[in-house]
C-alpha positions in Angstrom: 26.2 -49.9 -25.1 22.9 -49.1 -23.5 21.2 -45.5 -25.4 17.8 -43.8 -24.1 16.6 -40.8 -25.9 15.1 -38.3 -23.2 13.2 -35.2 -24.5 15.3 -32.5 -25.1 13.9 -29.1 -24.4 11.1 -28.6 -26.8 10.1 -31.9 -26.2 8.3 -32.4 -22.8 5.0 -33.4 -22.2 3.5 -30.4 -20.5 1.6 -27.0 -22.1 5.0 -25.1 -20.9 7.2 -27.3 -22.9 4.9 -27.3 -26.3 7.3 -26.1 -29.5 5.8 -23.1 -30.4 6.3 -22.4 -34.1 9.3 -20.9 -33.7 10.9 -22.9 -31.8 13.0 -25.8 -33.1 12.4 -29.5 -32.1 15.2 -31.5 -30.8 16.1 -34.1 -29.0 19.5 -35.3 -26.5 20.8 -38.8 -26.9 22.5 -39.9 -23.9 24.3 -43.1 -23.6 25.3 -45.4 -20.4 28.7 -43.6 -20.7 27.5 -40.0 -20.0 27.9 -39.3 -23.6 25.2 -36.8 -24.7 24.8 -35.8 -28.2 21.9 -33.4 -29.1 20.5 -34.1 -32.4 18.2 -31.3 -34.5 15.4 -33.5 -35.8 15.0 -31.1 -39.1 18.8 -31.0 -39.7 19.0 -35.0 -39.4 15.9 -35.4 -41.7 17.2 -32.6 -44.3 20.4 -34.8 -44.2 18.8 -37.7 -45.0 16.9 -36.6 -48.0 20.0 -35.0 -49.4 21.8 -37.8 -49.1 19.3 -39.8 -50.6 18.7 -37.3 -53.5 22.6 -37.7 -54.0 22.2 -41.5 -54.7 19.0 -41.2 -56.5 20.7 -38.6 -59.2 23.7 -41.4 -58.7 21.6 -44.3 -60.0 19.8 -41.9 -62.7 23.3 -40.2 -64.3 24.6 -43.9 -64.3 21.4 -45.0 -66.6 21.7 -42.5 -69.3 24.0 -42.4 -72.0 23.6 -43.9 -75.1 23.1 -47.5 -74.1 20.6 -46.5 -71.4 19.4 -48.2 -68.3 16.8 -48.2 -65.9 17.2 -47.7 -62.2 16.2 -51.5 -61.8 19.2 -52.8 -63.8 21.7 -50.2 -62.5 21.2 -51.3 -59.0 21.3 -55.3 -60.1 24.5 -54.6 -62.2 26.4 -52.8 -59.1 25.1 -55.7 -57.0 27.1 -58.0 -59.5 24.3 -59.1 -61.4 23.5 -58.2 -65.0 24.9 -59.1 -68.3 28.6 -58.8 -69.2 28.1 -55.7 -71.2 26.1 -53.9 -68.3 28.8 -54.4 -66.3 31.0 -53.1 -68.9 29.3 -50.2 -69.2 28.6 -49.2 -65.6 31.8 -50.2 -63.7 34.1 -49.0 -66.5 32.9 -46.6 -68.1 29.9 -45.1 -65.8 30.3 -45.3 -62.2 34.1 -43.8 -62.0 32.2 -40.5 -63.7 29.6 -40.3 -61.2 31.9 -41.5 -58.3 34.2 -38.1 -59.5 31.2 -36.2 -59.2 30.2 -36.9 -56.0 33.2 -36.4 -54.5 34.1 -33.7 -55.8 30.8 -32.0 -55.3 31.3 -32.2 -51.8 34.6 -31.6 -51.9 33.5 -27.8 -53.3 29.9 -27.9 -50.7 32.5 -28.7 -47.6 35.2 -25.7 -48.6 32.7 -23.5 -49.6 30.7 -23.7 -46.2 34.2 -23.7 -44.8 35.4 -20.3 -46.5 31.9 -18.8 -46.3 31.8 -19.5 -42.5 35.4 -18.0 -41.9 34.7 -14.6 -44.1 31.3 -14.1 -42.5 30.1 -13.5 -46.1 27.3 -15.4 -48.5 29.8 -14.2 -51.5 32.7 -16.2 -50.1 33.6 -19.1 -52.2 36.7 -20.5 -53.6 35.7 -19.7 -57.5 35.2 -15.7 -55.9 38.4 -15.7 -54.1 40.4 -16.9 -57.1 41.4 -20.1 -55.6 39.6 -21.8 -59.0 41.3 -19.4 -61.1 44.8 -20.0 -59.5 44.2 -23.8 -60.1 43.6 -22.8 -63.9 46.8 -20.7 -64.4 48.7 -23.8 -62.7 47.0 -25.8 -65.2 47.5 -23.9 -68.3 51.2 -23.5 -67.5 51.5 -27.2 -67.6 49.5 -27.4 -71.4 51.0 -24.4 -72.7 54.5 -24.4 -71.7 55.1 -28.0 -71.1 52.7 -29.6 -73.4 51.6 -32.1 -70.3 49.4 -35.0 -70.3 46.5 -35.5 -68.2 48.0 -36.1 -65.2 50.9 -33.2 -65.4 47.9 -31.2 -65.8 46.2 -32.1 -62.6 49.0 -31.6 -60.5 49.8 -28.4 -61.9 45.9 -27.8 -60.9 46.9 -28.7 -57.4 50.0 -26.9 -57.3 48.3 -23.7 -58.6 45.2 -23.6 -56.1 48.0 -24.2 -53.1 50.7 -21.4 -53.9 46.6 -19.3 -54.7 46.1 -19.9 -51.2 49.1 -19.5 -49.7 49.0 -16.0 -51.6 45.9 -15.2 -50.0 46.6 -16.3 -46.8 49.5 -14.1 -46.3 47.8 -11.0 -47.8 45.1 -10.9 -46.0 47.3 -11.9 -42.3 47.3 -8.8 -40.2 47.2 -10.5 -36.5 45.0 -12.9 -37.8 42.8 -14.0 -40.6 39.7 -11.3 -40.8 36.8 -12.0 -43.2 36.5 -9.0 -44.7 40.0 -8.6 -45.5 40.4 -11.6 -46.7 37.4 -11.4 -49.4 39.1 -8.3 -50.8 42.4 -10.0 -50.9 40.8 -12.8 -52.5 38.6 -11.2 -55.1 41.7 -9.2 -56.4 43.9 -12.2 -56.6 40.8 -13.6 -59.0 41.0 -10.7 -61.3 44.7 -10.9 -61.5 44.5 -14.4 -62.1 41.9 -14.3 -64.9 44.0 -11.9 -66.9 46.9 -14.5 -66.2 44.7 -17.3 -68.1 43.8 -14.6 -70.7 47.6 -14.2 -71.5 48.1 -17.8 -71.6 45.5 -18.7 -74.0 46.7 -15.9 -75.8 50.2 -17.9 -76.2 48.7 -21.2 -76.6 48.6 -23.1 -80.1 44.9 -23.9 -81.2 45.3 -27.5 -79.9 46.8 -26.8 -76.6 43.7 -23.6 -76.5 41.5 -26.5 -77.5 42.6 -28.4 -74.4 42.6 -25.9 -72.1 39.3 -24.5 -72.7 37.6 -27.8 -72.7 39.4 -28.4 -69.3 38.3 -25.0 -68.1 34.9 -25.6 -68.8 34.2 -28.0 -65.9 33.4 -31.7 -67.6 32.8 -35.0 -65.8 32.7 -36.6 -69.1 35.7 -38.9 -69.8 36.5 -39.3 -66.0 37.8 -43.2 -65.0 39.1 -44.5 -62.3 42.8 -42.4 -62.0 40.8 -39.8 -61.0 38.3 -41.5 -59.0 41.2 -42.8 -56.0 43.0 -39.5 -55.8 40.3 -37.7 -55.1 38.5 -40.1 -52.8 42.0 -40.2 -50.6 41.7 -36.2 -50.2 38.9 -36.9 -49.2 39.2 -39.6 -46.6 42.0 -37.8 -45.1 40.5 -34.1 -45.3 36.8 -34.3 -44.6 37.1 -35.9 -41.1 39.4 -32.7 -40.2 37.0 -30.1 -41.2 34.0 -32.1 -39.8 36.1 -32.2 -36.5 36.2 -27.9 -37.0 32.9 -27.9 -36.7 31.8 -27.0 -33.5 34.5 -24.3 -33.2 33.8 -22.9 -36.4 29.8 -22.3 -34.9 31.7 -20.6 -32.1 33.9 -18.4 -34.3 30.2 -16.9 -35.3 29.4 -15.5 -32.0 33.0 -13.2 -32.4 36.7 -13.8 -31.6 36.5 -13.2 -27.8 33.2 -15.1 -27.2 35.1 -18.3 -28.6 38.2 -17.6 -27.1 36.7 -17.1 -23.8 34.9 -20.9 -24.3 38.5 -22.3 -25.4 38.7 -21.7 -29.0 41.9 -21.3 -30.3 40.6 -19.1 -33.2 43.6 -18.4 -35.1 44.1 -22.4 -34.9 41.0 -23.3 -36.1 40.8 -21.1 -39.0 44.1 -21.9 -40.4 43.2 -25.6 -40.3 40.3 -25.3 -41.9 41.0 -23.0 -45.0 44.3 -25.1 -46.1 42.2 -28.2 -45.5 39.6 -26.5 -47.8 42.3 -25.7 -50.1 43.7 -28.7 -50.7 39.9 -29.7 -51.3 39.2 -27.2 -53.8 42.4 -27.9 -55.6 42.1 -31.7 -55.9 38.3 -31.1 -57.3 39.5 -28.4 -59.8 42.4 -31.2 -61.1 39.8 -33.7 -61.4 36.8 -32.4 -63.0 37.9 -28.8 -64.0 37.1 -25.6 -62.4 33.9 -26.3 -62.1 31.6 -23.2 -61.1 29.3 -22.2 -58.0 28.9 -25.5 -56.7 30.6 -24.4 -53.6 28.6 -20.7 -53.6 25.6 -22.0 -54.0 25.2 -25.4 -51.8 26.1 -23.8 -48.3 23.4 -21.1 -48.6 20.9 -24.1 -49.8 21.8 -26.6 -47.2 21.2 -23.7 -44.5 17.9 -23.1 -45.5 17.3 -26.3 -45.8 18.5 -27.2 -42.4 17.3 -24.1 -40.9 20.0 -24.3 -38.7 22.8 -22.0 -37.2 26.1 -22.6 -38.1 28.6 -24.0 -40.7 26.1 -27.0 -41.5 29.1 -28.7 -43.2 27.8 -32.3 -44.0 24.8 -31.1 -45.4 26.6 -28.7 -47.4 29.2 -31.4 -48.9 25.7 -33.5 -49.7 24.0 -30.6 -51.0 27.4 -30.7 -53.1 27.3 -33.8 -54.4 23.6 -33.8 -55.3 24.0 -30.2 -56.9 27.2 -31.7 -59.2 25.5 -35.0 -59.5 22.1 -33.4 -60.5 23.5 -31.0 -63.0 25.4 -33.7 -64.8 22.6 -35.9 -65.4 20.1 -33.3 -65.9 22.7 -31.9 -68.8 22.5 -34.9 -70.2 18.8 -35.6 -70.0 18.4 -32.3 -71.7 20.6 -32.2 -74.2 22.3 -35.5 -75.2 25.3 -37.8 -74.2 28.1 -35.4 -73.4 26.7 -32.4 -75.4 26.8 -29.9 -72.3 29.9 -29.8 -70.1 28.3 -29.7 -66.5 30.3 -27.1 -65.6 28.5 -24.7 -68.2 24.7 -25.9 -66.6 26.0 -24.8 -63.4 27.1 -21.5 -64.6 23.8 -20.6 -65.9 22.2 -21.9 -63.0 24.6 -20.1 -60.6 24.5 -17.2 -61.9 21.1 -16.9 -61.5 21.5 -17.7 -57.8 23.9 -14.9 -57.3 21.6 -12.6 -58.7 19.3 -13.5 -56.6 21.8 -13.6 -53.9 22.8 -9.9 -54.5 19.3 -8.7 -54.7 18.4 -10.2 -51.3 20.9 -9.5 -49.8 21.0 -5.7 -51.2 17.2 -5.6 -49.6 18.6 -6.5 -46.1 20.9 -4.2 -46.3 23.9 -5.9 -46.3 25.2 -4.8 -49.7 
């Protein structure tokens, strides 16, 4: 197949077709078929570095510990070189952590760009809406009532953020799914679901309480390999569909009838992509935790950094990954081996975002 990029529109020769500073450089690729696909030179380059960030904190998290490693000897040990206890350490015990976090980090960036895009609202992310806190309370049933293992506990993680969502969904229905609406219905689920985990600590023994707020917490540490092909076949199955919601999801922002009068099926495309996002958040949640504002925080970072309109959802599921990724090996730089659950360090951090958040947004006037 034969490919020539032609200048796209900011890219002609002349003094009329000069980018002016506000003006975005981009260019069409057109192939022999009559394919065309326009690419946005800043969005492909912001990709590219977060991706590469994403491997780089990869490489880094895998060399820490207590037996640590440099970048050098990470890289020859996953290229089946090193000694037998390097490879020991990093293909048994290492790289099924980092491979959890990077998954599920953009597991959370993907649904959170997702759910932010559909409620037309910075604030709207699953661990807002209560779809972390459903995934709890199916959790906590499974430790306090049951007395599960690891794995009962995961699925009741899953279980939990599903019937959360389905809860939401048909609260918030009224001849369709309406952002506004549905961040209400959401954020009042959360409460009631908080005071549900409340309760069930509350009945717990101390080793079950032990458990469950350890789990609560948000931890990579421990993670092997059981959790490592779950969640990678959520997401091979999951992320192409959202990614394929893309370009209707960027029309859904210009209003209902706008899309619908370009061929959106609007009710369609929401639907598909909130369960997808579901079932996203839900697997993540049962395999590291309910891990907190990962999926507030990359959207809004992976917008500016793309400076682009729209969902942006690839470089919010890598801003994901190098967020979770990041966090974990920077809580372990700072503080020691498994000292700091990651979840807490993105709390902090988090938190500090959406008080920032607030403020600017309050300042626009949107608040």
């Amino acid at each position: 197949m034969n490919a020539t990029v032609k200048p796209g529109p900011t890219d002609g020769a002349g003094p009329r077709d000069q980018p002016s500073p506000g003006r975005r450089r981009a260019r069409t690729l057109r192939t022999a078929g009559g394919l065309s696909i326009r690419l946005d030179l800043r969005a492909v380059l912001a990709g590219t570095l977060l991706l590469a960030a994403a491997l780089a904190a990869a490489v880094a998290l895998i060399g820490s510990g207590d037996y640590p490693m440099t970048p050098s000897q990470v890289l020859t040990t996953l290229t089946g070189g090193g000694t037998t206890g390097q490879q020991f350490i990093v293909h048994d015990l290492r790289l099924p952590r980092v491979l959890v976090g990077l998954l599920v980090g953009a597991a959370f960036g993907l649904a959170g760009a997702v759910f932010q895009t559909v409620s037309r609202n910075p604030l709207g992310s699953p661990d807002v809406l209560g779809l972390s806190q459903g995934s709890s309370v199916g959790a906590l049933i499974v430790l306090v009532w049951c007395h599960g293992g690891t794995f009962a506990v995961a699925g009741g993680a899953v279980v939990g953020g599903l019937l959360t969502g389905l809860v939401i969904f048909a609260l918030a229905w009224q001849r369709g799914i309406h952002g506004y609406r549905f961040v209400l219905v959401g954020v009042g689920v959360a409460a009631m679901l908080y005071a549900v985990v409340l309760y069930l600590l509350t009945k717990a023994t101390i080793y079950d309480a032990a458990r469950a707020t350890t789990w609560m917490t948000g931890s990579l540490s421990g993670r092997d390999w059981s959790q490592v092909w779950p969640m990678a076949a959520v997401c091979a199955v999951l992320v192409p569909v959202v990614l394929r919601c893309a370009r209707p999801l960027r029309m859904l922002e210009m209003g209902d009838d706008a899309a619908a009068a370009l061929g959106v099926r609007t009710e369609r495309v929401r639907i598909t992509a909130l369960l997808a996002a579901v079932v996203l958040v839900s697997a993540g949640t049962a395999a590291a935790g309910p891990i907190s504002f990962v999926a507030l925080t990359a959207p809004q970072l992976a917008r500016r950094l793309t400076g682009s309109p729209g969902p942006n959802l690839l470089p919010a599921a890598l801003m994901g990954a190098a967020l979770l990724v990041g966090a974990d090996w920077a809580a372990q730089l700072l503080f020691g081996a498994d000292q700091l659950p990651v979840g807490v360090l993105t709390g902090i951090l988090g938190g500090g975002y959406l008080l920032w958040l607030l403020a600017t947004e309050r300042k626009a006037g949107r608040v």
